[in-house]
C-alpha positions as CSV (number, residue, x, y, z in Angstrom):
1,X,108.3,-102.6,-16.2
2,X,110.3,-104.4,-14.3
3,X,113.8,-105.7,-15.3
4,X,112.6,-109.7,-15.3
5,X,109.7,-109.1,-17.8
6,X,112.2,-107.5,-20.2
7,X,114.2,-109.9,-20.2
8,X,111.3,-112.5,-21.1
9,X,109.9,-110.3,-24.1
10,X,113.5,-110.7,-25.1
11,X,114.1,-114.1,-25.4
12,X,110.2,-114.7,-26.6
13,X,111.5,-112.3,-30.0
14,X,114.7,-113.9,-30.2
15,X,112.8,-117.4,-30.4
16,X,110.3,-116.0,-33.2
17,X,113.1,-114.6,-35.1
18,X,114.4,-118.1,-34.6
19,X,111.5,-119.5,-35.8
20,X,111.0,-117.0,-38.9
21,X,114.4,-117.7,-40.3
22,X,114.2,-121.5,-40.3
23,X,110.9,-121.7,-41.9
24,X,112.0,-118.8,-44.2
25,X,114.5,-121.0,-45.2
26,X,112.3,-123.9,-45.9
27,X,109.7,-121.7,-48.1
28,X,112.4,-120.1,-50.2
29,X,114.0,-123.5,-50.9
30,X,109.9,-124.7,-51.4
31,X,109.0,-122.3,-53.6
32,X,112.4,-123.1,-55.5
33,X,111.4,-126.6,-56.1
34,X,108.0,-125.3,-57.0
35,X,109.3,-123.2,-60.2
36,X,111.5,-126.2,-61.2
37,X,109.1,-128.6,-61.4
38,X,106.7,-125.9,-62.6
39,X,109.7,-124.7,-65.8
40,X,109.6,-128.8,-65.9
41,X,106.1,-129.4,-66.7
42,X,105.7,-126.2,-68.9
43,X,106.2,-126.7,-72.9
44,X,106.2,-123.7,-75.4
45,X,105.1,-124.4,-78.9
46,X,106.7,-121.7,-81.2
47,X,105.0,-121.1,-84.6
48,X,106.4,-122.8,-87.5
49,X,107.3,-125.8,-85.0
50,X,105.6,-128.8,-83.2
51,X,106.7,-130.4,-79.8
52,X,106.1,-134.3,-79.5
53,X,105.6,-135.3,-76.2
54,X,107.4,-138.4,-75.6
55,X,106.8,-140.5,-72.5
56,X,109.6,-143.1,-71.6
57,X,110.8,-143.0,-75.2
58,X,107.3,-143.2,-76.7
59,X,106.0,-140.5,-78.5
60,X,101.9,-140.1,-76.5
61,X,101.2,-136.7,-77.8
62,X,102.2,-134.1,-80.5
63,X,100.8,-130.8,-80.2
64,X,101.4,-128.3,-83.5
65,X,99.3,-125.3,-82.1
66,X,101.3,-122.8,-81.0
67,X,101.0,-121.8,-77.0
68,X,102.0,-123.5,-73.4
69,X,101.0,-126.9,-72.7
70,X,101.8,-128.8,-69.6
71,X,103.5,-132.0,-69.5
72,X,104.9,-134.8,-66.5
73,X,108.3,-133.6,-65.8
74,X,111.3,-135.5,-67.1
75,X,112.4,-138.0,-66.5
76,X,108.7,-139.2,-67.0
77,X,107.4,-137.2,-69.8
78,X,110.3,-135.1,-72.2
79,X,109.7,-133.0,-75.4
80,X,111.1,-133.0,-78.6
81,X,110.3,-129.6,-80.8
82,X,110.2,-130.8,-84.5
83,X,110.6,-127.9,-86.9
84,X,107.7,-127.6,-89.7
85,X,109.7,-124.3,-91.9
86,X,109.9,-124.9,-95.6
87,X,113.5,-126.5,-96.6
88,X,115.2,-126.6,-99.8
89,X,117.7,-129.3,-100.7
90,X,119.3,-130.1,-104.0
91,X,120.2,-133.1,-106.1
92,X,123.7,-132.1,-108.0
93,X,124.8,-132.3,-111.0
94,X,123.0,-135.5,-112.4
95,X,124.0,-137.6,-115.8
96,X,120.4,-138.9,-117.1
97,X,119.5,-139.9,-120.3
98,X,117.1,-139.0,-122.7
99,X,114.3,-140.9,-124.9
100,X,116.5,-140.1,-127.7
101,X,119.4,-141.6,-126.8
102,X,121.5,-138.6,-125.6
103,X,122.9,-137.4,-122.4
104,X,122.0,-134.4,-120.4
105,X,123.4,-132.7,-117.2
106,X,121.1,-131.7,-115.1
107,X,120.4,-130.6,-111.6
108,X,116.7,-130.3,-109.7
109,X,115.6,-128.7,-106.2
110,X,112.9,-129.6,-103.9
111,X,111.1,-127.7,-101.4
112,X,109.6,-130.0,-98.5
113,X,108.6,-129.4,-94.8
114,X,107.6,-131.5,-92.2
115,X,103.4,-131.4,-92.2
116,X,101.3,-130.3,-89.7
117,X,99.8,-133.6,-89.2
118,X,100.8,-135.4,-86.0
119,X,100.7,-138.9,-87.6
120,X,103.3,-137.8,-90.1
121,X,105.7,-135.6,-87.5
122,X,105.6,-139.0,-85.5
123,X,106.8,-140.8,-88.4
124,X,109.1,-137.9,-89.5
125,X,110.7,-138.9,-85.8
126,X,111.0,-142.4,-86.3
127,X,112.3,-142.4,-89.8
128,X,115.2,-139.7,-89.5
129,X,115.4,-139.4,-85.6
130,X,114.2,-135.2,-85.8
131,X,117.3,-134.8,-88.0
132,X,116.7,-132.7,-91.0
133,X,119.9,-133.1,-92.7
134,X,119.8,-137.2,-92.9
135,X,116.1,-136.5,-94.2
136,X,117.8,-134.4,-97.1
137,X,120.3,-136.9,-97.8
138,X,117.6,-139.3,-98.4
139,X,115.5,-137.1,-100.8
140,X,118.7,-136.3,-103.0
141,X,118.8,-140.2,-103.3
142,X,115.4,-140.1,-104.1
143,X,115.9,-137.0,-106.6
144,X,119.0,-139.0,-108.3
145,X,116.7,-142.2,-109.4
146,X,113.5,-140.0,-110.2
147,X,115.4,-137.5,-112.5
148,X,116.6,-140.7,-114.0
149,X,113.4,-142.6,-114.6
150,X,111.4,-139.1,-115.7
151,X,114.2,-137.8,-118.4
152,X,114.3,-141.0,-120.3
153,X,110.6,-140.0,-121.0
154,X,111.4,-137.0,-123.0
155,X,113.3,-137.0,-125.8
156,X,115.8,-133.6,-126.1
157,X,113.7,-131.5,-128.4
158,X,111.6,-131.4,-125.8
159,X,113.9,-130.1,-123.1
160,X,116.1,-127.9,-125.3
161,X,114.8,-126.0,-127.9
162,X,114.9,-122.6,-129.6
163,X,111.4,-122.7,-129.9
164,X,109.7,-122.2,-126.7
165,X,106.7,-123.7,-127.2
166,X,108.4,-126.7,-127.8
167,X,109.6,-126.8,-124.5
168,X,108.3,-129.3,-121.8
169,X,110.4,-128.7,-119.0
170,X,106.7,-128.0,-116.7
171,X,105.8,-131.4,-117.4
172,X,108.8,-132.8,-116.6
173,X,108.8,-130.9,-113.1
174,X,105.4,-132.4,-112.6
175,X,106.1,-135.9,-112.8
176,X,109.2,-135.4,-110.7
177,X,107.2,-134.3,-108.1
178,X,104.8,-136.3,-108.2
179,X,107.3,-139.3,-108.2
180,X,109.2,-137.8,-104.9
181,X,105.9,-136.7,-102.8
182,X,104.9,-140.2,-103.0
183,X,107.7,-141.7,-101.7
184,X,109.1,-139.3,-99.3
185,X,105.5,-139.4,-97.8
186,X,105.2,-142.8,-97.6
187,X,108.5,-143.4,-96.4
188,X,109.7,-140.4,-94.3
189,X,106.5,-138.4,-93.6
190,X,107.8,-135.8,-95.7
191,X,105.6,-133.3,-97.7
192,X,107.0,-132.0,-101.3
193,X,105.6,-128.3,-101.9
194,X,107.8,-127.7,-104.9
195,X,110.4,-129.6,-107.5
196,X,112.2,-127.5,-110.4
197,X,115.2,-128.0,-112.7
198,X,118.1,-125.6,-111.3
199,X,120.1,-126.4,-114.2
200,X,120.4,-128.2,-117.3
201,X,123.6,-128.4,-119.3
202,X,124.4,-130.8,-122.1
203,X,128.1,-132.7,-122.6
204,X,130.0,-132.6,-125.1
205,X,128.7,-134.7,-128.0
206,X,125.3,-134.3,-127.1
207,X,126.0,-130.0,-127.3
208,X,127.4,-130.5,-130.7
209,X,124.5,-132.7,-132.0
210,X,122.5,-130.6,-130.6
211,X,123.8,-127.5,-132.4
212,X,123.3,-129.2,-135.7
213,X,119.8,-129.9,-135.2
214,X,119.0,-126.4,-134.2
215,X,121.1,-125.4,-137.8
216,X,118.7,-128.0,-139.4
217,X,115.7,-126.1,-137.8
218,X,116.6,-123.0,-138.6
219,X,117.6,-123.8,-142.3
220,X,114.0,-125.2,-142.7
221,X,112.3,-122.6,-140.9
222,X,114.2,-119.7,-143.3
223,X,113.3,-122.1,-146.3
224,X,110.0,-121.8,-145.1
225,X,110.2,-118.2,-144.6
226,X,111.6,-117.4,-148.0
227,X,109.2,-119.6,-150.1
228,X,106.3,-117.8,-148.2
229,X,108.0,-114.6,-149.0
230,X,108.2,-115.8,-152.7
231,X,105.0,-117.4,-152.5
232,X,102.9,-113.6,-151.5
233,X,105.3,-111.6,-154.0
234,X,104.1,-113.7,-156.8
235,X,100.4,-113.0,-155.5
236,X,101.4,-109.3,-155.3
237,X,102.4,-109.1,-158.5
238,X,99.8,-110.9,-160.5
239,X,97.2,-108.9,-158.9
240,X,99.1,-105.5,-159.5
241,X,99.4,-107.2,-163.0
242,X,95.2,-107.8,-163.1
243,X,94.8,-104.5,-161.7
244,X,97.2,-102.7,-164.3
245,X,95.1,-104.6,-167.0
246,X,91.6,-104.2,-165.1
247,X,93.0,-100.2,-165.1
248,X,94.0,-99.9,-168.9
249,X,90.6,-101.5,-170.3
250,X,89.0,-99.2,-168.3
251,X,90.7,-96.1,-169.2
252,X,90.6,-97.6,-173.1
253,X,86.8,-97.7,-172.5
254,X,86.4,-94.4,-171.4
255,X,88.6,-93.0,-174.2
256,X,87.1,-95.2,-177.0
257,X,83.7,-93.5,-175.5
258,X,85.1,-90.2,-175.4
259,X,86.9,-90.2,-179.0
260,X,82.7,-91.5,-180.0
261,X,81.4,-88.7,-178.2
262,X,83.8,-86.3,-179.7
263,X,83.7,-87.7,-183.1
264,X,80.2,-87.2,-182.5
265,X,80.8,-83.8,-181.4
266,X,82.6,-82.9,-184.6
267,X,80.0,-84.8,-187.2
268,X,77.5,-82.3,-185.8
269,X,79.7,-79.3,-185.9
270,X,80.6,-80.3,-189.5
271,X,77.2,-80.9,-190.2
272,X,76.1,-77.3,-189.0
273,X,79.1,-75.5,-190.7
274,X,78.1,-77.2,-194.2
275,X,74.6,-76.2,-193.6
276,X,75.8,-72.8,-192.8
277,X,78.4,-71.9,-195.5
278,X,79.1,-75.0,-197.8
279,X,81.8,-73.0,-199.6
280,X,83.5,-71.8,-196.3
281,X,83.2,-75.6,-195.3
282,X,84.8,-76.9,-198.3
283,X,87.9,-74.4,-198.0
284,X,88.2,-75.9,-194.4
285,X,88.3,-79.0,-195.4
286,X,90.4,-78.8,-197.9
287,X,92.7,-77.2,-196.0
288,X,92.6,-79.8,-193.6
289,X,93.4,-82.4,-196.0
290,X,96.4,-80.7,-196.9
291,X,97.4,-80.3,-193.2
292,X,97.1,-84.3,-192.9
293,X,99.4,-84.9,-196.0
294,X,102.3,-82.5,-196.6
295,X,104.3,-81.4,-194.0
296,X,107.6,-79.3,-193.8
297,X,109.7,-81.4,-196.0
298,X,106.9,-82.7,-198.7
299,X,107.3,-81.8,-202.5
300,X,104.4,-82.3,-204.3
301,X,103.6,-81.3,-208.1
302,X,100.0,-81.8,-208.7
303,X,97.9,-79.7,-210.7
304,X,96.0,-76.8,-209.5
305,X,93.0,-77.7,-210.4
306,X,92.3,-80.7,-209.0
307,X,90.6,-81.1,-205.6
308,X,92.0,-80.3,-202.7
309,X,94.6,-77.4,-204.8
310,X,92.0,-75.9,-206.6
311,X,91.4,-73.7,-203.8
312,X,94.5,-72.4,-204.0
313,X,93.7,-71.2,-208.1
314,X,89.9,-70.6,-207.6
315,X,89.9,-69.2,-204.4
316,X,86.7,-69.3,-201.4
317,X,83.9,-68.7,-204.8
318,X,84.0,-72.0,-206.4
319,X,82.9,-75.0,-204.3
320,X,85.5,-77.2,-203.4
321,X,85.3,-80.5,-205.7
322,X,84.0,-79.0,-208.3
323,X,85.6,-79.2,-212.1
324,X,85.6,-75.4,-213.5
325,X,83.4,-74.7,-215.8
326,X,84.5,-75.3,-220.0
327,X,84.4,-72.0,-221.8
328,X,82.4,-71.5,-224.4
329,X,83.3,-70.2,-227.7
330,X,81.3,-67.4,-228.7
């Protein structure tokens, strides 16, 4: 190879090196512009969030499913992510008043989000400007008047009370919410998923007349208890009164039929000795005469022959009741 054509091969790599690194140049700064104005156009919806596409200031589309969508890049088209999580805000410490007259303290919380409807995430942008915090402001104004207007529907009773049963505080939670979802909807595009009391206190005055009516309850209900109390010992003693009667005519019955029986009993037995023996049955019944009138401490002088002592002179041959027998003079 001769020394000329070398130096030709030279010059033509030299010129496509040349050429290489300037259009090198060019592609990296291409494909630079390329991913810019690719990360421009490219949105990512998170879940739990929406992105409203705005174009010139003017919201044209708001997309809620989560994924990449593509867009105009800015300055033409720009997003604004809207966040959809459940929120809790809370009213404070609220003076209301009851239907009765009295005052409470009392303090509510509401869950809300932002729903996944794109009619109300545009409004939700337009009322508060995407600011969650001004949005809460507003609904613990809201909270304020509708705690007002709902107590003065219930008189205290019904919101403090020993008795639970007597407590209404569920109703009360319901028509707060459904006075706050109405509005905040309407008004701010806000959803209301859940309104509870937090805390109920009473002043002063309204605690002490408070305490007195629960005293007045109580005293009535353990009036109540005590006259019931009363009221079934009484019953439990007039029927353990019927039944101790019921029980001794009974057991008089059966022994009025047993003393028969046995009386009974003994008429036949007597009736059998007599036929037996009648002098034998005379002794015994004599005897038994004289069990039935003298005792340890009787004195009696009567004379012997006279029934029931004659058996005593005359002995088990005569027959008792009988007069002896007048000797005759021969």
């Amino acid at each position: 190879m001769s020394e000329v054509q070398v130096i030709e091969d030279t010059a033509s790599t030299e010129k496509v090196r040349g050429w290489i690194a300037k259009n090198g140049r060019i592609a990296a700064a291409a494909i630079i512009v390329l991913a810019l104005v690719v990360s421009a156009s490219v949105v990512t919806v998170i879940p739990g969030e929406a992105v409203v596409v705005t174009r010139v200031g003017n919201p044209v589309r708001v997309i809620t499913t989560p994924g990449l969508v593509w867009k105009i890049p800015a300055p033409i088209e720009s997003s604004v992510p809207v966040d959809l999580r459940l929120k809790t805000t809370s009213s404070g410490l609220q003076d209301v008043g009851t239907k009765d007259g009295l005052r409470v303290l009392m303090q509510a919380y509401v869950a809300w989000q932002v729903p996944h409807d794109p009619e109300h995430i545009r409004q939700f942008l337009r009322a508060v400007r995407n600011q969650p915090d001004i949005a809460a402001q507003q609904l613990r104004s809201f909270i304020a008047s509708a705690l007002e207007v709902t107590v003065s529907g219930f008189d205290l009773p019904s919101l403090v009370n020993a008795d639970p049963s007597k407590v209404k505080l569920k109703d009360l939670e319901a028509q707060l919410r459904a006075r706050v979802d109405a509005e905040a909807l309407k008004v701010y595009g806000i959803s209301i998923v859940q309104v509870g009391v937090q805390r109920l206190t009473l002043p002063a005055e309204t605690l002490n007349a408070t305490v007195l009516r629960m005293q007045a309850e109580r005293s009535t209900a353990a009036a109540e208890r005590e006259a019931e109390g009363e009221r079934a010992a009484s019953e439990i003693i007039a029927n353990a009164d019927r039944d101790a009667r019921v029980t001794v005519a009974q057991a008089r019955a059966e022994a009025s039929s047993i003393e028969a029986k046995a009386r009974l009993e003994a008429a036949d037995i007597y009736r059998k000795a007599y036929n037996e023996n009648r002098d034998l049955y005379g002794l015994l019944r004599s005897l038994d005469t004289l069990q039935s009138v003298i005792n340890s401490n009787t004195t009696l002088i009567l004379r012997t022959d006279s029934a029931p002592f004659r058996v005593l002179s005359d002995g088990p041959g005569r027959t008792a009741g009988q007069l002896p027998a007048t000797v005759q003079p021969k």
